[in-house]
C-alpha beads as a LAMMPS data file, in Angstrom:
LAMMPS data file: protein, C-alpha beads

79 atoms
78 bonds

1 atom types
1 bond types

-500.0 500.0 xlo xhi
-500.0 500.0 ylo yhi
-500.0 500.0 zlo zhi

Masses

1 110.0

Atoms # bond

1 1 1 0.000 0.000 0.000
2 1 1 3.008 2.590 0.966
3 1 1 4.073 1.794 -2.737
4 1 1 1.168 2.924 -4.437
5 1 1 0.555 6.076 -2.399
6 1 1 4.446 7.109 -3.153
7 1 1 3.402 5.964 -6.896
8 1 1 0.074 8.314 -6.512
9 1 1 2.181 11.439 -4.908
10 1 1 5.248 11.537 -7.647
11 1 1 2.925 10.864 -10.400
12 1 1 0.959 14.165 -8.994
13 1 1 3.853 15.917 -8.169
14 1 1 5.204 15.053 -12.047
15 1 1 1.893 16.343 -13.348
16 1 1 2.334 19.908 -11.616
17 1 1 5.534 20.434 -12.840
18 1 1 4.672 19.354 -16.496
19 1 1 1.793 21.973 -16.039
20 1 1 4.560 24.229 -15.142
21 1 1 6.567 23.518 -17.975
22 1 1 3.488 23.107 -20.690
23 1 1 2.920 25.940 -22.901
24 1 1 -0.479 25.713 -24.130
25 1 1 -2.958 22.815 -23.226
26 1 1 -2.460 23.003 -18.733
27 1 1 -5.880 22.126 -19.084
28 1 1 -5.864 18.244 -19.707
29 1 1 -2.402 17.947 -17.440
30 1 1 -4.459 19.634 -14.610
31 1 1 -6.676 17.603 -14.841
32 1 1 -4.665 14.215 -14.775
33 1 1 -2.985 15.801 -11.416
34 1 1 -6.589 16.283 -10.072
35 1 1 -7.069 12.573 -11.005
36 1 1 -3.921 11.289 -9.263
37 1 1 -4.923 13.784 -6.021
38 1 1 -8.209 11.390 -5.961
39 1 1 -6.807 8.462 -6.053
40 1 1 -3.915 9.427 -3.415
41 1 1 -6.854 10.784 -1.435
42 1 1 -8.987 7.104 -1.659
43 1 1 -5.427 5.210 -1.271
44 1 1 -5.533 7.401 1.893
45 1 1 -9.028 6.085 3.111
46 1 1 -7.813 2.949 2.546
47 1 1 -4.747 3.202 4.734
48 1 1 -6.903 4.412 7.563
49 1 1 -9.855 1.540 7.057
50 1 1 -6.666 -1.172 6.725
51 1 1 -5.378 0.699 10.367
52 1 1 -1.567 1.095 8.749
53 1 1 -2.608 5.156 9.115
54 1 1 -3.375 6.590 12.633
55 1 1 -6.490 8.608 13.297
56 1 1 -3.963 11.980 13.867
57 1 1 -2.332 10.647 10.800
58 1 1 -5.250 10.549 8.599
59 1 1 -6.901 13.862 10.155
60 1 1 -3.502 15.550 8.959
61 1 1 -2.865 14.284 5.156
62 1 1 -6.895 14.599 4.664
63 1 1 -6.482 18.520 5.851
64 1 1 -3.539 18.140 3.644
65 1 1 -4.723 17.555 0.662
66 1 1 -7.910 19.410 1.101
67 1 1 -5.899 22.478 0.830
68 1 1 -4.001 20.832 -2.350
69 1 1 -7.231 20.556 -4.263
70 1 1 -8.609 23.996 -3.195
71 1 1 -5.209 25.290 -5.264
72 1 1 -5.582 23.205 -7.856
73 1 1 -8.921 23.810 -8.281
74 1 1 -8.052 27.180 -8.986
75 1 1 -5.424 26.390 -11.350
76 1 1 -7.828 24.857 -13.181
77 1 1 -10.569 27.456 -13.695
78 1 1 -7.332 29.893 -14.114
79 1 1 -6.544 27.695 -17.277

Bonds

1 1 1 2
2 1 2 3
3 1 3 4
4 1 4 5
5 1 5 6
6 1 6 7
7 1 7 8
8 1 8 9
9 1 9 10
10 1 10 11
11 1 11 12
12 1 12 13
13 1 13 14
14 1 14 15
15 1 15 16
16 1 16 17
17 1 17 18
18 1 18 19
19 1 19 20
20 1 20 21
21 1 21 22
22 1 22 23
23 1 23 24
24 1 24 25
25 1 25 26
26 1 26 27
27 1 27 28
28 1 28 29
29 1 29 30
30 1 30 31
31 1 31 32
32 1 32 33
33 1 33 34
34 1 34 35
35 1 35 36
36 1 36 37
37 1 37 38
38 1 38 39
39 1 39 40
40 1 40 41
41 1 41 42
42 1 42 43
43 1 43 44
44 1 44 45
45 1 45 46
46 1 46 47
47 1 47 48
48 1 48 49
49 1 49 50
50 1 50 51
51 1 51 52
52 1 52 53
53 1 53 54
54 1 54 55
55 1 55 56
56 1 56 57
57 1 57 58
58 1 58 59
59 1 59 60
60 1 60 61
61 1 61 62
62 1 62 63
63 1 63 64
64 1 64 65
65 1 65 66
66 1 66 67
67 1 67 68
68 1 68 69
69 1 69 70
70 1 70 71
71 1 71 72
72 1 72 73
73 1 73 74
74 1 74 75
75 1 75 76
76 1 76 77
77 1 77 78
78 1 78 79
């Protein structure tokens, strides 16, 4: 499980900084990232229901990546 949640989080983390480095269409690379940041987010949920995340621990990375998506949400209308 730790596997695919590193996989989910450099595979997001790669999708910002192609955004970054894109010139025209952010639009569809945006919105891959926002796909990875659900699935990270449900890998999460599964981590907690599995008990190999604490409650504090869960609590935190959900907070987290609630405040991710809020920017990338506004990336996204930005683009």
């Amino acid at each position: 499980m730790a596997k695919r949640v590193e996989e989910a989080v450099l595979e997001f983390y790669d999708l910002l900084l192609l955004a970054v480095k894109k010139g025209g269409d952010r639009k569809s690379v945006l919105n891959r990232a926002s796909f990875e940041l659900e699935r990270l987010k449900h890998y999460l949920r599964l981590c907690r229901d599995l008990n190999i995340l604490s409650i504090r621990q869960y609590e935190f990375s959900s907070r987290e990546i609630v405040e991710i998506g809020k920017l990338l949400g506004g990336w996204l209308k930005k683009a």
